[in-house]
Structures are given as C-alpha cells and as structure tokens.
C-alpha positions as CSV (number, residue, x, y, z in Angstrom):
1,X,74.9,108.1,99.4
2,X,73.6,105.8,102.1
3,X,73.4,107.6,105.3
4,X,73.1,104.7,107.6
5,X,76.3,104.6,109.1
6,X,77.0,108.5,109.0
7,X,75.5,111.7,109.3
8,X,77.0,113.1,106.5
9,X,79.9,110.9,105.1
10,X,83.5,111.7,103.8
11,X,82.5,110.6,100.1
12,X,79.2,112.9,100.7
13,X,81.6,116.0,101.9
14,X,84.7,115.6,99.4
15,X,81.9,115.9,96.7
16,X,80.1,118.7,98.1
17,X,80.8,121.7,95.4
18,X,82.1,119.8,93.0
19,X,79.3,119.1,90.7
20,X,80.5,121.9,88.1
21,X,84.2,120.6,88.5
22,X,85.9,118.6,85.7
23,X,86.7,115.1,86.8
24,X,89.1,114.7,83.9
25,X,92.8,115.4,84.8
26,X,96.0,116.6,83.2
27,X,95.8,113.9,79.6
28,X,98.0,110.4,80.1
29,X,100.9,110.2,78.5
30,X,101.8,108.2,75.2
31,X,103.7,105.3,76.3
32,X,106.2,104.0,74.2
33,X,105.0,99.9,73.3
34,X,106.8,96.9,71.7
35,X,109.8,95.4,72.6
36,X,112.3,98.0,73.0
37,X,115.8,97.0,73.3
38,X,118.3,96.1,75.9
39,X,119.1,99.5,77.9
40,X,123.1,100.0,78.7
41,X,122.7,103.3,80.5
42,X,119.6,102.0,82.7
43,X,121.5,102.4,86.2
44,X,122.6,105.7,85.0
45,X,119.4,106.6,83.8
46,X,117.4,105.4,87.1
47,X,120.0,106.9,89.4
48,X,119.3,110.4,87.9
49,X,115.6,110.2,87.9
50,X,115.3,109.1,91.4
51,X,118.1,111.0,92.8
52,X,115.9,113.9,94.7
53,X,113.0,111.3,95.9
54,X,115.5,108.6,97.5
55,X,116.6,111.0,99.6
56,X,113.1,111.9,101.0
57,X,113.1,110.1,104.8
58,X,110.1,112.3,105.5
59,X,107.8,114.2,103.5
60,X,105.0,116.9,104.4
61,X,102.3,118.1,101.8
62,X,99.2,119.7,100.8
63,X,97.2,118.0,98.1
64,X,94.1,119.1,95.9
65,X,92.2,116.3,94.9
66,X,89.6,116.1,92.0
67,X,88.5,113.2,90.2
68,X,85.9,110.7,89.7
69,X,85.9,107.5,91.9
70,X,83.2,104.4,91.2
71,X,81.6,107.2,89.1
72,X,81.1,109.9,91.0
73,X,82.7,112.7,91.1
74,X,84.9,114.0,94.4
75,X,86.9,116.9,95.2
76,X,89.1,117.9,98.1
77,X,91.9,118.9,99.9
78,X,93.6,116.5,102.2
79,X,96.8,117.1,104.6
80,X,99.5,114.4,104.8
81,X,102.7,113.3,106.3
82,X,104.7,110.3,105.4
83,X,108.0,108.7,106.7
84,X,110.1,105.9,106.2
85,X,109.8,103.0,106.0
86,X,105.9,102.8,105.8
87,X,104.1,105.1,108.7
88,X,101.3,108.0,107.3
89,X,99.3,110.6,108.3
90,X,95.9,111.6,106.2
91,X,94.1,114.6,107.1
92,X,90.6,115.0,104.7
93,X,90.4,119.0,105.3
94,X,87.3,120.4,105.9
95,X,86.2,124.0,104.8
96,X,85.1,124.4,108.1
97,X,85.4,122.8,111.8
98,X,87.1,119.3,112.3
99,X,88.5,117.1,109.8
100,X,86.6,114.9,107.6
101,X,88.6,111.8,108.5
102,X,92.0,111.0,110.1
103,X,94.0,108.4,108.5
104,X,97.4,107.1,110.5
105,X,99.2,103.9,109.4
106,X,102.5,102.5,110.9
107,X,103.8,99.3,109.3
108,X,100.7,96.9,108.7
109,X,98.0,98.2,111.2
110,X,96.0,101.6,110.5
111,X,93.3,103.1,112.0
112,X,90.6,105.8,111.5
113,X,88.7,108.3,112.6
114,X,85.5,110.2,111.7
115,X,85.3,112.7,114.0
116,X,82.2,114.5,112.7
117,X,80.6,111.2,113.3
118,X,82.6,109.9,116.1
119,X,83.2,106.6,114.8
120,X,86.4,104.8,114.8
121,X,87.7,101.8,112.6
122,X,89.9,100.8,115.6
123,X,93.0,98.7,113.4
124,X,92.9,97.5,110.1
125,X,95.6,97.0,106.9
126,X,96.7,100.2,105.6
127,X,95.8,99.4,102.3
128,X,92.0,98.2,102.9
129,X,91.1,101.3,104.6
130,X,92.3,103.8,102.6
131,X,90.4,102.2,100.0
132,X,87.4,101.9,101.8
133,X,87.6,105.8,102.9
134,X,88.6,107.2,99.2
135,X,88.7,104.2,96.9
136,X,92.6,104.2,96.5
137,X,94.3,100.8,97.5
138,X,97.2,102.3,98.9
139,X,99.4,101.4,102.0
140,X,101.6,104.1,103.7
141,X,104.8,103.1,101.6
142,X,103.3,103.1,98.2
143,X,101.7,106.1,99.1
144,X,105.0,107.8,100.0
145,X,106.6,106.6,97.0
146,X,103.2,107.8,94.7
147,X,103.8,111.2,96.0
148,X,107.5,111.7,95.6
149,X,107.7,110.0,91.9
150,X,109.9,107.2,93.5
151,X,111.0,103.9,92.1
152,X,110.7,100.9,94.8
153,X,113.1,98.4,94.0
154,X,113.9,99.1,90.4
155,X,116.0,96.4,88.3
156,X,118.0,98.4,86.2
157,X,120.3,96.4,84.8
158,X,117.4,95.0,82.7
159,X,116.0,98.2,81.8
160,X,114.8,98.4,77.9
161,X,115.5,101.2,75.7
162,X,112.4,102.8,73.1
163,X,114.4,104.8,71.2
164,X,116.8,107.6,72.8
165,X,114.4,109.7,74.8
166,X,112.7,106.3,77.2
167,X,113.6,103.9,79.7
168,X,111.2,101.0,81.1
169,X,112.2,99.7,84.4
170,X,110.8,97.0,86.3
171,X,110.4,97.8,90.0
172,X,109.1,95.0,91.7
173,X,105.0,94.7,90.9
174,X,105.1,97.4,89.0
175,X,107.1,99.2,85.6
176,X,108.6,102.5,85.8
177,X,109.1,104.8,83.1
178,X,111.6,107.1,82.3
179,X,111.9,110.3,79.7
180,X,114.3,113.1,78.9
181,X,113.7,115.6,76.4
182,X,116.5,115.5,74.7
183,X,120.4,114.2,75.5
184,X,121.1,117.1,77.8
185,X,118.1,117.1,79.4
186,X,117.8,114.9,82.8
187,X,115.8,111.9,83.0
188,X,113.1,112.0,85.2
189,X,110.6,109.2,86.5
190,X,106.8,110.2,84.4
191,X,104.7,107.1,84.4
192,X,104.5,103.9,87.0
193,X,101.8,101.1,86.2
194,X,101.2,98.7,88.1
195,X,99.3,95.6,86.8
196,X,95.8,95.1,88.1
197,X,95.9,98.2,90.4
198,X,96.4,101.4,88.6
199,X,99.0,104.2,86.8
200,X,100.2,107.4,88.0
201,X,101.4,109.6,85.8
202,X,103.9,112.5,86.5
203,X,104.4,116.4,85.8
204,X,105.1,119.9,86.5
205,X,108.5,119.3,88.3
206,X,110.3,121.4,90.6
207,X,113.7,120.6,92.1
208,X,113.3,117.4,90.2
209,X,110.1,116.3,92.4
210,X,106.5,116.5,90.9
211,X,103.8,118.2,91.9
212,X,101.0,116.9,89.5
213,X,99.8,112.8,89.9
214,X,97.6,111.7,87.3
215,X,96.2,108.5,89.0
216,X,94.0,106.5,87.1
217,X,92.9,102.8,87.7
218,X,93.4,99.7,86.0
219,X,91.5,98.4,84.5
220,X,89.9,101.8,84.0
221,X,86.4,102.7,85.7
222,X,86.8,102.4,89.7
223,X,89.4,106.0,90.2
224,X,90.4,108.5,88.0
225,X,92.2,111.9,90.1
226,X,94.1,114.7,89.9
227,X,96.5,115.3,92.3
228,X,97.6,118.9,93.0
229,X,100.6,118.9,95.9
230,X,101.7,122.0,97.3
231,X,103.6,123.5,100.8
232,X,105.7,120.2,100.6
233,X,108.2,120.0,103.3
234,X,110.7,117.7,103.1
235,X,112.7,115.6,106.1
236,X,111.2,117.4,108.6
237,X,111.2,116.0,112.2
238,X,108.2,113.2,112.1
239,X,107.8,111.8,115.4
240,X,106.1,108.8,115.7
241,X,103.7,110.5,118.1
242,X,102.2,112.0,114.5
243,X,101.6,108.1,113.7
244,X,99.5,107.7,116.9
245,X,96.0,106.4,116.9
246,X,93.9,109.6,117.0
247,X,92.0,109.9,120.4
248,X,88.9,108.4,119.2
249,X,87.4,109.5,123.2
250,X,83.8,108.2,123.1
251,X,83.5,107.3,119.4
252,X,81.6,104.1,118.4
253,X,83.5,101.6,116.3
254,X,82.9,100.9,113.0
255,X,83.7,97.7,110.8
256,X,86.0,97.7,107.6
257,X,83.2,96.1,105.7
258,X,81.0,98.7,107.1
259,X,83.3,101.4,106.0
260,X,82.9,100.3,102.3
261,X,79.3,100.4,102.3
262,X,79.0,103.8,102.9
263,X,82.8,104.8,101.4
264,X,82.5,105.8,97.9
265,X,82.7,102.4,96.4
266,X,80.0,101.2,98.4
267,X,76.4,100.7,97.6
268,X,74.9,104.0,97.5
C-alpha cells in the first residue's frame, strides 16, 4: 500500500488483522433463470416484502465488514446513519483512538475526513468517494436502501413468476428478487442485481429486516464482502447537524483522484 498520501491509510488499517480471516462470505443464492411467466400477485408479493423497510425514514447501525476488495483482503467495523431521502453518515471504527475515516453525504455533495492524517476531501459525489475510500460505488440512498433490503422504484405490475416460491421485479437499474418458503410463509426481498455494478444478497432476518448483505461485484473481481449489521435503530431523531461536514480544523486537502491512488483500488 503506497504511503505517499497517508501515514497509514484506511485500506492499510481495515486490513490490519485480517490476514487469517476468510474473505469468502455467506454462499450466493441460486437464482431462478429463463423466462418465467407473467406474475398476477407481484403487487401483493412486493408489498409484503418491503413492508418493514419502506417505513424506515432513518436508520442507525453497526456493521462488521470482511471481504476482499481489488484482491486484497479487508476487515472492519464501520458506524453509520442514514435518512431519507439520500443524506449518510460513515464512521470506519478504529480499535483504538479516532476514527479511520468520516464519511457524510447530503444529496449530491459529500465530503471526507481522515483524521489520523488530517486530510480532507473537501466536496465530492457521494458515490465516487465512497468508492475511492472502500471500493463500493455507493451514494447515500442506495446505501440506505442496501442496508434495509429495500426496493427503489419497483414495477410490479410486470413482475414474472419462476415457479410458486419467486418473484423478479424490476426496480429501476436494477432486478429485485423475491422468495417464500412455502405458500404460508411471507415473501421477503433476498437478492438485488444491478447490471454493471454489483448484487447483494440477503439473510438472517429479524422483524422482517436483514442483518446479513452478501455484496459481491459485477462483473466479479473488484469487491466481494460480508456485511454483519447489528445495534440497528430505527427512525430515530437524525438531525441534519449529523450530515454536517466534519470539522476538518487544520487538515490539508486532498484530491478525489488522489484518494483512489492510495484507496484500495488504487495502485499499491
């Protein structure tokens, strides 16, 4: 890991220890493939599976993170909180001492800080610099909604049917899908791909949220992480004070492009 732009860099810290950990989650799921057929109960079906997470307006958590990203293999623990419509708050948690990074996005502009470093990338899209920090290209509302297993803008009217146990949705870039275990079991939301980009898969629910996130790139090779959430707090009071630019004080700035060198998809 090139230390040119930090003394010791997040990619360098989340990995620390976790040279004997697995960076091979919870197995994907078979997806059903072919053609399916037309779905009538898709609005019932979507309604059901997304009944818990739609009425999420803000959302504290804990997450364990273990994985591999551009090959190398990262663990760690990061601290979030998310609100409608699109404002979040990372936290990379350090054993010790300040954070590794603090990540706040509102809307379209995000910032963040290193305060270990004390360097600052001042504004930026939310999307490019969480990518450039952990790998993921993920903007405070997709984030929200990979966390709570929610669909975006699902058409279900035009879901199709694999049998009587799935449901494929479209929801807007991306496909949902939907399994019950049997006809008196409740659907829930287990899988979302999203061309290009990547899949999350979805498990170990309680009170009809998850609390595993397989999230794997695609195509394959760039990410491949477990997420582990835990202490999650739902509509809690948010502020947008916890959205805030972190008082970077006499940190140095430092360039998105800069960022990626030394993030963990840069040249090492």
């Amino acid at each position: 890991m090139t230390r040119g732009v930090w003394r010791t860099s997040p990619a360098t810290l989340l990995c620390a220890a976790s040279l004997a950990a697995s960076s091979c989650g919870t197995p994907l799921l078979k997806l059903p493939t072919g053609t399916g057929t037309p779905a009538t109960d898709g609005a019932a079906a979507v309604a059901q599976a997304t009944s818990a997470c739609r009425a999420i307006n803000t959302i504290t958590l804990e997450m364990s993170v273990h994985g591999t990203v551009g090959g190398r293999r990262l663990r760690g623990r990061l601290s979030a909180g998310l609100a409608r419509p699109a404002s979040a708050r990372l936290e990379a948690v350090a054993p010790f001492g300040q954070p590794i990074f603090v990540f706040v996005a509102m809307d379209d502009d995000a910032s963040l800080l290193l305060p270990r470093d004390r360097r600052v990338l001042e504004h930026g899209k939310p999307a490019d610099v969480l990518e450039a920090v952990s790998g993921v290209p993920l903007d405070a509302a997709a984030l929200r909604f990979l966390v709570t297993g929610c669909a975006e803008a699902p058409d279900a009217e035009r879901a199709t049917a694999f049998g009587d146990d799935w449901r494929a949705v479209r929801d807007g870039p991306a496909t949902v899908y939907l399994r019950r275990s049997g006809a008196d079991a409740p659907w829930r939301l287990v899988a979302r791909i999203r061309q290009g980009a990547w899949r999350a898969d979805y498990s170990k629910f309680d009170n009809d949220l998850p609390h595993a996130v397989h999230l794997v790139s695609r195509p394959a090779g760039r990410f491949d992480l477990q997420l582990d959430l835990s202490q999650i707090e739902l509509n809690v009071a948010l502020g947008p004070e916890a959205f805030k630019r972190p008082q970077a004080g006499t940190a140095t700035p430092i360039g998105l492009e800069e960022l990626r060198q030394s993030g963990p998809l840069g040249e090492k």
